[in-house]
C-alpha positions in Angstrom: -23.7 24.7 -15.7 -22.5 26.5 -12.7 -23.9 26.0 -9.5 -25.6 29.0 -8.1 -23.7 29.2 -4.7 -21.0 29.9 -6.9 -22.4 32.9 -8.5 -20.4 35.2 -5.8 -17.4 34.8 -7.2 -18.3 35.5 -10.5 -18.7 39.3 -9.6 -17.4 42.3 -10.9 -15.2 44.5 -8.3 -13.8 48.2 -8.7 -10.0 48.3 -8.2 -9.6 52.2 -8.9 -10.3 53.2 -12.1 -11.1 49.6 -13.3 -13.7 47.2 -12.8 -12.2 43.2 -12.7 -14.3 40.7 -14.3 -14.7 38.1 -11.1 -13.4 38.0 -7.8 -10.0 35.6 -9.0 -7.0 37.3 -8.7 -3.3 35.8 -9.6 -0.9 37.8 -7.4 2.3 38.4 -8.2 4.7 35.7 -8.6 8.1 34.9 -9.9 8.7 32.1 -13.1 11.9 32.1 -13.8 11.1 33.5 -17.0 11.1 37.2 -16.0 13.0 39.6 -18.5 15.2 36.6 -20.3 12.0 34.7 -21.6 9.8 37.7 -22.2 7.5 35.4 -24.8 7.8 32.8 -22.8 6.5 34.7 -19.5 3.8 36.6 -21.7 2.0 33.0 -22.6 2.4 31.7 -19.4 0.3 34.7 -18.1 -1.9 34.7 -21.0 -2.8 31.0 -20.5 -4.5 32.4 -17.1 -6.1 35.2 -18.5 -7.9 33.0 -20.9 -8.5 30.4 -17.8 -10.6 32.9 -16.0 -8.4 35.2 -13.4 -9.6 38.6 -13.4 -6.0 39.9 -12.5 -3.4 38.4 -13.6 -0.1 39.8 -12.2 3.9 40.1 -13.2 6.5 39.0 -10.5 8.7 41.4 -9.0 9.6 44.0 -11.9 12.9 45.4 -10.7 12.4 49.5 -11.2 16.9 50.4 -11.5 20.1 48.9 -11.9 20.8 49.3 -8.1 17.8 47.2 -7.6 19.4 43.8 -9.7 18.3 40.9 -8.6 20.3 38.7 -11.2 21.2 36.2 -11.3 17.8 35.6 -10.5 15.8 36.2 -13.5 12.6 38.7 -12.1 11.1 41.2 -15.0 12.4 45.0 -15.5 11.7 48.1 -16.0 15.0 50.3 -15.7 14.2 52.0 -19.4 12.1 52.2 -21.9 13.6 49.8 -24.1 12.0 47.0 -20.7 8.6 48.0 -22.3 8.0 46.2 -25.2 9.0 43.2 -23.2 6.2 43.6 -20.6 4.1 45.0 -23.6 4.0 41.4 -24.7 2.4 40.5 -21.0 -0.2 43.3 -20.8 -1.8 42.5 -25.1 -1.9 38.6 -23.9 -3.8 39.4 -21.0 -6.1 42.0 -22.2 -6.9 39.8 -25.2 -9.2 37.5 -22.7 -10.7 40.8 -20.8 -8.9 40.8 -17.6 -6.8 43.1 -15.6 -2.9 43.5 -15.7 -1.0 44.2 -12.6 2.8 44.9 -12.2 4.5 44.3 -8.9 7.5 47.7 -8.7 10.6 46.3 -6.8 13.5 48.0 -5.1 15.1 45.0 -3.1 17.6 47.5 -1.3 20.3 45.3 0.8 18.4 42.3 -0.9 19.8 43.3 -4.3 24.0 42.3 -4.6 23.5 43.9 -8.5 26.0 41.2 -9.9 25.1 42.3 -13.5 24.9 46.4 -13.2 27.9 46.2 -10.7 26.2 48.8 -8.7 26.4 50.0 -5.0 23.5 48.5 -3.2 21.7 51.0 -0.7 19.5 50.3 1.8 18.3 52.6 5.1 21.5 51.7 7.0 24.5 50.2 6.4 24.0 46.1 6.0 25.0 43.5 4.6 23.4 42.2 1.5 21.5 38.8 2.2 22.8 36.9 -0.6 24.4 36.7 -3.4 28.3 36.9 -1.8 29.9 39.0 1.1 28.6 42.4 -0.3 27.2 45.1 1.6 24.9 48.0 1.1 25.4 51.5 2.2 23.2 53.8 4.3 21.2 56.2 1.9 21.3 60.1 2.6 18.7 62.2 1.7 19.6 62.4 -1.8 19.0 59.0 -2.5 15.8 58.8 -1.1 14.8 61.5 -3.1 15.8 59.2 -6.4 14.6 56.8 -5.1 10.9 58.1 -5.2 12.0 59.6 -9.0 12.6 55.8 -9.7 9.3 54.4 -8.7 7.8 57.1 -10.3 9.9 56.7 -13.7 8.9 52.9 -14.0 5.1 53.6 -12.7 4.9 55.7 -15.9 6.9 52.6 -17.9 4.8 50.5 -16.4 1.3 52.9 -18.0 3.2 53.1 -21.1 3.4 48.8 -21.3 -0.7 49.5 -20.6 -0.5 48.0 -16.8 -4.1 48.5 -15.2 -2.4 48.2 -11.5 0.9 49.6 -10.5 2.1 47.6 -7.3 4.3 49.4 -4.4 5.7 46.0 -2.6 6.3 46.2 0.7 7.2 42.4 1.6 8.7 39.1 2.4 11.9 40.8 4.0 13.2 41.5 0.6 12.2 45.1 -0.5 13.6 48.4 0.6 9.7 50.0 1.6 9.8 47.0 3.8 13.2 47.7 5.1 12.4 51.1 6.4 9.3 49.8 7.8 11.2 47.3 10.1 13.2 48.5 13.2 15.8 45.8 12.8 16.3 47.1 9.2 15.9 50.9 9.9 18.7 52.1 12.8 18.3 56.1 11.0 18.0 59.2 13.5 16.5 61.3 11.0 12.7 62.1 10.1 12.7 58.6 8.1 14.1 56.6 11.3 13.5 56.0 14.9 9.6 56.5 15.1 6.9 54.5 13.9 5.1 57.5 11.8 9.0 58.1 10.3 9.8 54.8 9.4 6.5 55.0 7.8 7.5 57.9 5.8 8.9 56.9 2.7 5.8 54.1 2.0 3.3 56.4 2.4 5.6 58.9 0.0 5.6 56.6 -2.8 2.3 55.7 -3.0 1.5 59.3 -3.2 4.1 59.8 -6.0 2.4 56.7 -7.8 -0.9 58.2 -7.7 -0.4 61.6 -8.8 2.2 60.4 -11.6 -0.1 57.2 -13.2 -3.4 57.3 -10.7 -5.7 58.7 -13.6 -5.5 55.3 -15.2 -3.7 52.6 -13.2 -5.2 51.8 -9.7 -2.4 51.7 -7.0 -2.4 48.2 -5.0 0.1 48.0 -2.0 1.3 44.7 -1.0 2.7 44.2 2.6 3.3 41.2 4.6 0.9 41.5 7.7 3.0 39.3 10.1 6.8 38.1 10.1 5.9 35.0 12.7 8.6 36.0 14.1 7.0 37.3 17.4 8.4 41.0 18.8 11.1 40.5 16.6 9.3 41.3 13.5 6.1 42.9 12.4 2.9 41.6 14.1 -0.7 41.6 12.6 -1.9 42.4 16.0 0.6 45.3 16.3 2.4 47.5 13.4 1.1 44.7 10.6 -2.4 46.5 11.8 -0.7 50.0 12.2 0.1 50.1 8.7 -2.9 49.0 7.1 -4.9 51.7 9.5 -2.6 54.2 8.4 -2.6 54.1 4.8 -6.2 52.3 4.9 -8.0 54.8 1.8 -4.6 55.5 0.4 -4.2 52.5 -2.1 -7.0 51.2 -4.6 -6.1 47.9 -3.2 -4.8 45.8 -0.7 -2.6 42.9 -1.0 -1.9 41.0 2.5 0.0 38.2 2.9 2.6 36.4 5.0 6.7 37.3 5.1 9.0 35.9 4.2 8.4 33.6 1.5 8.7 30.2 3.1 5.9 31.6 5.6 4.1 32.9 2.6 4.4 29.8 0.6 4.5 27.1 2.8 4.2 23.3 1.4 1.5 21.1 2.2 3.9 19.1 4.6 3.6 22.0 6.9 0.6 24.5 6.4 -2.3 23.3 4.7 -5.2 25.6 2.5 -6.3 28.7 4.5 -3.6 29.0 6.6 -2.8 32.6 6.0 -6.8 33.4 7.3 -5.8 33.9 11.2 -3.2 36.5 10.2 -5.1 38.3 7.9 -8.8 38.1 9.0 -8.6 42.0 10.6 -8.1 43.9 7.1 -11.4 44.5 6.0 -11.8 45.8 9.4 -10.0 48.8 8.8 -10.2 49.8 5.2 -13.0 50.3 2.8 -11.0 49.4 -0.1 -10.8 45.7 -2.1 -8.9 43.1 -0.1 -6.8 40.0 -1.8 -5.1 37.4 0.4 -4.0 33.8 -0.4 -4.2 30.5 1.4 -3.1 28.1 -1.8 -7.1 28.0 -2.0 -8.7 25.5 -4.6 -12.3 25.1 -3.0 -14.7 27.0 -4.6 -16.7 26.5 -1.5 -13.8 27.9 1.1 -13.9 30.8 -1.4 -17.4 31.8 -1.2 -17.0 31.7 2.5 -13.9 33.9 2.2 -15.9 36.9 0.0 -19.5 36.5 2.5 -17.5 36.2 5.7 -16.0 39.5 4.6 -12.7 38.7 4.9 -11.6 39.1 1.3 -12.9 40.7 -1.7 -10.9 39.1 -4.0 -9.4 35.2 -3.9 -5.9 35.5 -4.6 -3.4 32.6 -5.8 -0.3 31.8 -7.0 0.1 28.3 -7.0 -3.0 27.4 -7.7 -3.1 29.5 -10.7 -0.1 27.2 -11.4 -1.8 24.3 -11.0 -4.6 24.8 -13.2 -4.7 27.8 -14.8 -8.4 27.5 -15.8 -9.7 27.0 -12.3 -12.2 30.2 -12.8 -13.1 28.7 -16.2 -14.2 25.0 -14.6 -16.0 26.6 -11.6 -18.0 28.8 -13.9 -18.7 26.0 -16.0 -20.0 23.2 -13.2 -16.7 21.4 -13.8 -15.3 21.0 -10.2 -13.8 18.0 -10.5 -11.8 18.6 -13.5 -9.7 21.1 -11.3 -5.8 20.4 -11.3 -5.5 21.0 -7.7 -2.1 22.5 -6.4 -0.2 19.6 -4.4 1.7 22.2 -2.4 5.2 20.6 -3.3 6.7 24.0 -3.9 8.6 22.5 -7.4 7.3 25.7 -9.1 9.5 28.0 -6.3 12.3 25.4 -6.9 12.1 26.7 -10.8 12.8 30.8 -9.5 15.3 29.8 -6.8 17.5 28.1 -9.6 16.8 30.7 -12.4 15.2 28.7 -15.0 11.5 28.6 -15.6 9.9 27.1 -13.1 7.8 23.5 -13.3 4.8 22.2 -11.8 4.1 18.9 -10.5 0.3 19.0 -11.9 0.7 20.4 -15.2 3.5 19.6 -17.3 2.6 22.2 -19.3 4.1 25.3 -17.3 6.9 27.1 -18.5 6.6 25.7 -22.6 3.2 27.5 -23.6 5.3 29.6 -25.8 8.5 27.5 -26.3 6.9 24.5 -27.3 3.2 25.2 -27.3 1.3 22.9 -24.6 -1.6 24.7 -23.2 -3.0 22.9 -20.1 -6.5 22.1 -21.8 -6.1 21.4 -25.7 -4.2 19.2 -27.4 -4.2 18.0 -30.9 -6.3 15.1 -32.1 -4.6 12.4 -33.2 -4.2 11.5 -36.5 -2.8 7.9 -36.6 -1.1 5.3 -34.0 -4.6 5.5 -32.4 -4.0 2.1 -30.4 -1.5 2.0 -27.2 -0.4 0.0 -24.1 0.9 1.6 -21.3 2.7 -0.1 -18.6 2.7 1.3 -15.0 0.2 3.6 -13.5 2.2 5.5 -11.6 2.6 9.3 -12.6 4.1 9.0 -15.9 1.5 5.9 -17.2 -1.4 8.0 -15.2 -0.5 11.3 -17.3 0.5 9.7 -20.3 -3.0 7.6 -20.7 -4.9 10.7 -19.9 -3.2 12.8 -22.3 -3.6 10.1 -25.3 -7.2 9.5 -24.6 -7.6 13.4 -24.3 -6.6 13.0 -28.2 -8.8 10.3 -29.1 -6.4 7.2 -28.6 -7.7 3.9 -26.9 -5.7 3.4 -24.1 -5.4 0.5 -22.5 -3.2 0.9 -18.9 -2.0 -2.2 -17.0 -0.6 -1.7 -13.1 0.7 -4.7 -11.7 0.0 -4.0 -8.1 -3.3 -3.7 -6.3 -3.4 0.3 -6.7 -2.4 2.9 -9.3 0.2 5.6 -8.5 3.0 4.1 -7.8 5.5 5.9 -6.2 2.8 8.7 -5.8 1.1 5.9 -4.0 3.7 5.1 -1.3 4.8 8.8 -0.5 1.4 10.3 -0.1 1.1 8.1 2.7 4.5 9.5 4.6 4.2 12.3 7.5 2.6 15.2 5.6 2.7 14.7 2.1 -1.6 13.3 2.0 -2.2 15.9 -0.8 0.6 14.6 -3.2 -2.1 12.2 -4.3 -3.9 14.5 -5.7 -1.5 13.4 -8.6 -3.0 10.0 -8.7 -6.6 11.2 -8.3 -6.9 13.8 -10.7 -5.6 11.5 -13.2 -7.7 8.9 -12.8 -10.6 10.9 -12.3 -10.2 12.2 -16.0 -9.7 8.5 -17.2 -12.2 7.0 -15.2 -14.9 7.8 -17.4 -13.1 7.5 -20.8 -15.0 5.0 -23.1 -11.4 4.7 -24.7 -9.7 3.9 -21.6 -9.3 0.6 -20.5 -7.4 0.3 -16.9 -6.7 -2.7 -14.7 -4.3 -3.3 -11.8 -3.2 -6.9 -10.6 -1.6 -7.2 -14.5 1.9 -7.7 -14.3 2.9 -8.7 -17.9 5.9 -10.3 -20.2 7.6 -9.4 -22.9 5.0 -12.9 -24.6 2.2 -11.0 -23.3 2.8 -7.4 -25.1 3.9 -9.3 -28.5 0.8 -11.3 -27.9 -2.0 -8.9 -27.7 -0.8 -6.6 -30.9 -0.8 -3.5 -29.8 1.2 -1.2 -31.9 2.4 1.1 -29.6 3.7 0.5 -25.8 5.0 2.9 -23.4 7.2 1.3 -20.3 6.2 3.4 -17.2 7.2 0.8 -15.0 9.2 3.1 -12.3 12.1 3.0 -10.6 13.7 1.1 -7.5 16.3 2.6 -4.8 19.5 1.0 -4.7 20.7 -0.3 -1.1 24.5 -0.6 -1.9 25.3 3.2 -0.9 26.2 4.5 -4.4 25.6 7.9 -5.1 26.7 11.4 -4.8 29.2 10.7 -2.1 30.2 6.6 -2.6 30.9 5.9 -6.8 31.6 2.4 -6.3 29.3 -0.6 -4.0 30.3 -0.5 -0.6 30.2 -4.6 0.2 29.3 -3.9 4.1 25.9 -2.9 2.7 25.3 -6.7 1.5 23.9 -7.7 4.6 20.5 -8.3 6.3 19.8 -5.2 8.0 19.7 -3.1 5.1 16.4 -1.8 4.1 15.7 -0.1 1.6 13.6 3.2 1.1 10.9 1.0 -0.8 10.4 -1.7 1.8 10.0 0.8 4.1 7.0 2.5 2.7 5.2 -0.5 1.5 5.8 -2.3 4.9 5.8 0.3 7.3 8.3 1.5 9.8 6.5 -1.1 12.3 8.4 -4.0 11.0 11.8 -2.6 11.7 13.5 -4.1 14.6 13.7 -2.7 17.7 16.9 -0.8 18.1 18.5 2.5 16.4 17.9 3.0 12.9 20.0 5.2 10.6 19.3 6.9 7.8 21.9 7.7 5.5 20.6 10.1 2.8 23.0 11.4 0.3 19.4 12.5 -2.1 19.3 16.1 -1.0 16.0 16.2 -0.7 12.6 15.1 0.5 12.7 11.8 0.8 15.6 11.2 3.8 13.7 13.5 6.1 10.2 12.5 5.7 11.3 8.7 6.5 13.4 9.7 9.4 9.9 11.6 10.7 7.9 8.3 9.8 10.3 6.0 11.8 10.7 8.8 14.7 7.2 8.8 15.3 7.4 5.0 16.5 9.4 6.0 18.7 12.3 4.1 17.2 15.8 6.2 18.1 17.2 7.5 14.6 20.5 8.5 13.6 20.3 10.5 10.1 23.3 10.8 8.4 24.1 13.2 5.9 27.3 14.1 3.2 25.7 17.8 3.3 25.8 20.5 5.5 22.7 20.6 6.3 19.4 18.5 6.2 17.5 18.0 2.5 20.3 20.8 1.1 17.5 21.2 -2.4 14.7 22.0 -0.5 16.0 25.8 0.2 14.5 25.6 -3.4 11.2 24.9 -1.8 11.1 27.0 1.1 11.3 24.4 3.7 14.7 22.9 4.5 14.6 25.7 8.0 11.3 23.7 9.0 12.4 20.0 8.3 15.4 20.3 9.9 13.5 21.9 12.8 11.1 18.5 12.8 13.7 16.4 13.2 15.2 18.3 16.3 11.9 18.5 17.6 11.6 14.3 17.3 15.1 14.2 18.8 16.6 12.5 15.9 20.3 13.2 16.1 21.7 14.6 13.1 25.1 13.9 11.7 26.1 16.2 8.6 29.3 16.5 6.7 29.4 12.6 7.0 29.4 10.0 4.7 29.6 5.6 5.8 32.8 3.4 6.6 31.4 0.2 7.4 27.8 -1.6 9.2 27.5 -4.2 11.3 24.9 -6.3 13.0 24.2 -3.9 15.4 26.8 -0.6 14.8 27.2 1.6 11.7 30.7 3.7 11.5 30.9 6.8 10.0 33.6 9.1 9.0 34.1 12.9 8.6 34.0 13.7 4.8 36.8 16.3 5.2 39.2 14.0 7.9 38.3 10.8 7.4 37.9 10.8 11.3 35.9 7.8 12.0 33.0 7.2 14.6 30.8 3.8 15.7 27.0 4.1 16.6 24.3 1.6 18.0 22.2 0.7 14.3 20.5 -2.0 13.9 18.8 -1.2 10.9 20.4 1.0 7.8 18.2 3.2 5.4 20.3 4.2 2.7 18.7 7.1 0.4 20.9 7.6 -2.5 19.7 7.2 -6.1 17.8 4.8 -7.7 17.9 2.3 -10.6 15.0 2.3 -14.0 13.1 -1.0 -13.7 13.1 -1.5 -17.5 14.1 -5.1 -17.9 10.9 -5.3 -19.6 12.9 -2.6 -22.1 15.8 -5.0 -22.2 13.5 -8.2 -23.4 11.6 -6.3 -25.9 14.8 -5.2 -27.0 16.3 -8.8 -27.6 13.1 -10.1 -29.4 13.2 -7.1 -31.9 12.6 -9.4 -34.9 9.6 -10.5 -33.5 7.6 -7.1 -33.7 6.5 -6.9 -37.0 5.0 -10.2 -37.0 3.4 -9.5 -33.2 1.8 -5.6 -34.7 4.4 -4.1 -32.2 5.6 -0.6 -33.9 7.0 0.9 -31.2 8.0 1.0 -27.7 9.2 4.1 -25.4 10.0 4.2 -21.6 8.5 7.1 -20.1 9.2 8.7 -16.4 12.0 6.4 -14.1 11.3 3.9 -16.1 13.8 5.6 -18.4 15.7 7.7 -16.5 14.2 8.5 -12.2 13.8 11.9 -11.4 11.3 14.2 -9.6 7.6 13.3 -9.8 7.3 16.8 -11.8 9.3 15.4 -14.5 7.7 12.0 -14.6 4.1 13.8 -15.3 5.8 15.9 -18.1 7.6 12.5 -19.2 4.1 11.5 -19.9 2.5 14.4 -21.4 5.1 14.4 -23.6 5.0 11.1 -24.9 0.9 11.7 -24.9 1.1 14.5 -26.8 3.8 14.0 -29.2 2.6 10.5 -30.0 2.6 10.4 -34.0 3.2 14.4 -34.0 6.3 16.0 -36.2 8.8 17.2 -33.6 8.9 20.5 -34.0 12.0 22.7 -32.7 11.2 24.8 -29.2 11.6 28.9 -30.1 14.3 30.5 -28.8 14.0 34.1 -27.0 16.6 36.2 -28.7 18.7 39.2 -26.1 18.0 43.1 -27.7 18.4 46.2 -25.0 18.5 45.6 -21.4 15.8 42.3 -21.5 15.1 39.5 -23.8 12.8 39.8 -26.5 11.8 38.2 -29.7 
């Protein structure tokens, strides 16, 4: 039952010419499924439609071939043969009641068109920012009058795919309304240049031309980044962020305010945490009478309520949370808080669009194979048979696979052999920043806490003897992973033998123990991962004041987490601590109390003060537990044993992301036909079936 203080969100609100059925709103937001995976995309947003948003939203629908955004895979509407693709998006939401929007896209200078081979235009002449050394050129008159004709001609594409809210997108420095907004952008002379009122000019022109071409029965939403937090430099809530809004405040049905770019909008939880968008945004309501959405990666019902009576949204907008758990409306309404998949902020889902594939989520496996293979966040199929397992290892594959088996109707029993469950989860949540990565642990055990068919226990290490012993049919080895310490990886192929000596440590000693057992003295950090890991151990040690040295093979700090929007800031944190940075460098030999390194390119060598070596490289499955089973295979049958899978690092380490779908997988394929994932098949300018 829900509780009443909830009942606010649960309100209708008029957008236009509709009425939403609640107050959740999914914003727009990329998949990496876009016009390739059109089924694909259309049960992903289905999934949240029938999980309780009210408004469920497309990612950036690109509007004409000078507007190509590939190879990033975004949706389209450059013709009428891009409808039935995004037809397939608007029936699965309106099959649950709610609202479909469509977010229209002209990227200007931020589209290189690879695919249409197209001149890129943009207000004046720039260069395009990515994709290769292209440029765009300054658009006359002319072009701005197509320009409007193509908003226009895919607003009405976008009524004819039965879209209830046509989008104009003006933000996260990567849109062309945006771009003649912005001074920096915008150097013209003429009326669309110069002034604040011209630079305005086009804007406010195409969200007149989308109301009088598909206003009678699609409300018109704008969407415009607020603040840049980039000071003077950029727009300012407190200046033409506020300018705009009061401008054009009855214009649009909607407002959509956010953040730009997107690492500001979508910061990780190591840097921003819930609500931080609310001191940028707070003003809107101020100055417009019309409905208000903003984000904040919100997943308290009871920061929501305070949002919509504080008046400083009407509508609770999300992204990754809808991610997450896309039945978060559904579990509120129903008094089920605590069964809420609560974002992590890890930004794994961005990761998914940034690489153009469809994206993942650390919390639910399920994302991105709703259509392809079927999951759905909240069902699964009873099972049938093989109703008895073991699982070995709680950490995020044993966690997910023992709550997805009970979910069926298995008994479960799950044996840990340290003092806590997680694992890896475990010892990272506890680094600089990354607290709300064990949500991963939680949630899970939370749902198998009160499981009469799930029996947990830590402290149980156990033998090959003991699994043949107890007669359980089926075992799954989630026993994790361990980092090596001998420097092979990426950059070294081969041991380096000056890393067998005492003042290695290695990443996992480190976390358990602490950074306060180190000796006193430099320590280096020599990560050749890429990613999180390196950095976030270099800011645990700095902030003992130990002097760190962070050596890298890459250009730049934690290269993959462009993917997640925050390489700029971690490599700002560790300037900030005064850890001295050392790219394009790889190891040449350690000492008791010097490490040498040597240019990757000139094999240029150089000595430091270390007294302690973190190597971050790659790590090695603990599955020697695999490799006895394995040797005793003649003894299963007369032990009961039928089977035995390694699931997560144990079988090959990876992200946690794919150690949780490692798990739901094994869960809920356990004694299941394998059945073949469907295929999207390429017709017109898209992907359809």
């Amino acid at each position: 039952m829900r509780d009443p203080r909830f009942d606010i969100l649960f309100e209708p609100v008029q957008i236009g010419p509709h009425t939403t059925r609640n107050r959740f709103y999914q914003v727009p937001h990329c998949t990496g499924m876009g016009y390739r995976h059109p089924n694909a995309e259309a049960a992903h947003r289905g999934v949240k439609a029938e999980g309780g948003w009210g408004v469920v939203s497309t990612q950036e629908t690109e509007i004409h071939p000078t507007s190509d955004l590939s190879p990033a895979n975004e949706a389209r509407l450059w013709s009428d043969q891009d409808i039935p693709a995004l037809r397939l998006m608007t029936d699965a939401v309106h099959e649950h009641g709610s609202l479909a929007a469509v977010q229209l896209v002209h990227g200007g200078s931020h589209s290189p068109n690879l695919y249409s081979r197209e001149t890129a235009i943009a207000p004046s002449p720039t260069p395009i920012d990515w994709g290769g050394p292209l440029q765009a050129r300054e658009m006359d008159l002319t072009d701005i009058r197509a320009l409007r004709g193509w908003y226009v001609a895919a607003a009405k594409r976008a009524k004819a795919a039965q879209f209830d809210i046509v989008y104009a997108y003006a933000g996260h420095d990567m849109t062309i309304l945006q771009h003649f907004l912005l001074s920096r952008h915008n150097h013209r002379t003429d009326e669309y240049g110069g002034s604040f009122d011209n630079r305005l000019r086009l804007f406010r022109e195409v969200v007149a031309d989308l109301k009088d071409a598909v206003g009678d029965t699609c409300a018109i939403a704008i969407r415009l980044a607020v603040d840049e937090l980039m000071g003077a430099d950029g727009i300012e809530h407190q200046a033409e962020g506020r300018d705009v809004i009061e401008a054009l405040a009855e214009e649009p049905d909607l407002w959509d305010v956010n953040l730009s770019d997107w690492s500001n909008d979508s910061q990780t939880s190591r840097f921003a945490k819930e609500g931080f968008q609310e001191p940028y945004t707070a003003f809107v309501k101020s100055v417009t009478t019309k409905p208000v959405v903003g984000v904040g990666r919100y997943t308290s019902p009871d920061t929501m309520v305070r949002l919509i009576k504080s008046g400083h949204l009407d509508l609770i907008g999300a992204a990754r949370p809808s991610i997450a758990d896309p039945h978060l409306p559904n579990k509120i309404s129903q008094g089920r808080i605590d069964d809420i998949r609560e974002c992590i902020g890890c930004n794994i889902c961005t990761a998914g669009d940034n690489t153009n594939v469809p994206m993942r989520c650390t919390q639910n496996p399920t994302v991105g194979e709703e259509w392809r293979r079927g999951w759905h966040p909240e069902r699964v199929q009873p099972i049938t048979s093989a109703k008895r397992h073991l699982i070995i290892g709680g950490g995020p594959a044993g966690l997910e696979a023992a709550r997805t088996l009970t979910q069926r109707g298995a008994d479960v029993t799950l044996a840990e052999a340290r003092d806590t469950f997680g694992g890896r989860v475990t010892l990272e949540s506890s680094l600089p920043g990354l607290a709300e990565w064990a949500r991963v642990r939680d949630w899970r055990l939370g749902q198998l806490n009160d499981k009469p068919n799930a029996q947990l226990f830590t402290q149980s290490p156990l033998t090959a003897d003991d699994i043949l012993a107890y007669g359980i049919p089926n075992v799954a080895l989630a026993t994790g992973s361990t980092w090596r310490t001998d420097g092979v990886g990426r950059t070294h192929k081969r041991p380096l033998p000056f890393l067998n000596a005492p003042n290695v440590c290695s990443p996992d000693t480190l976390m358990a123990n602490g950074p306060e057992q180190l000796p006193k003295g430099p320590i280096a950090i020599f990560d050749d991962d890429t990613f999180y890991l390196g950095s976030v151990l270099a800011e645990r040690v700095a902030n003992t004041g130990h002097e760190v040295l962070f050596i890298t093979p890459s250009a730049i700090v934690a290269p993959y987490s462009e993917n997640t929007l925050e390489q700029a800031r971690i490599q700002c944190r560790l300037i900030e601590l005064g850890v001295k940075i050392l790219p394009l460098t790889k190891l040449a030999n350690l000492t008791a109390d010097t490490i040498t390194t040597a240019c990757i390119y000139s094999e240029t060598q150089t000595t430091h003060a270390c007294a302690t070596l973190i190597p971050v490289t790659m790590r090695l499955p603990k599955d020697q537990l695999w490799h006895d089973l394995q040797a005793r295979k003649n003894e299963w049958a007369d032990a009961g044993l039928k089977s035995v899978t390694r699931i997560g690092d144990c079988y090959v380490p990876g992200l946690i992301t794919l150690a949780t779908q490692s798990g739901y997988r094994y869960g809920v394929g356990f004694g299941e036909a394998e059945q073949a994932p469907k295929r999207e098949v390429f017709v017109g300018s898209g992907f359809q079936a």
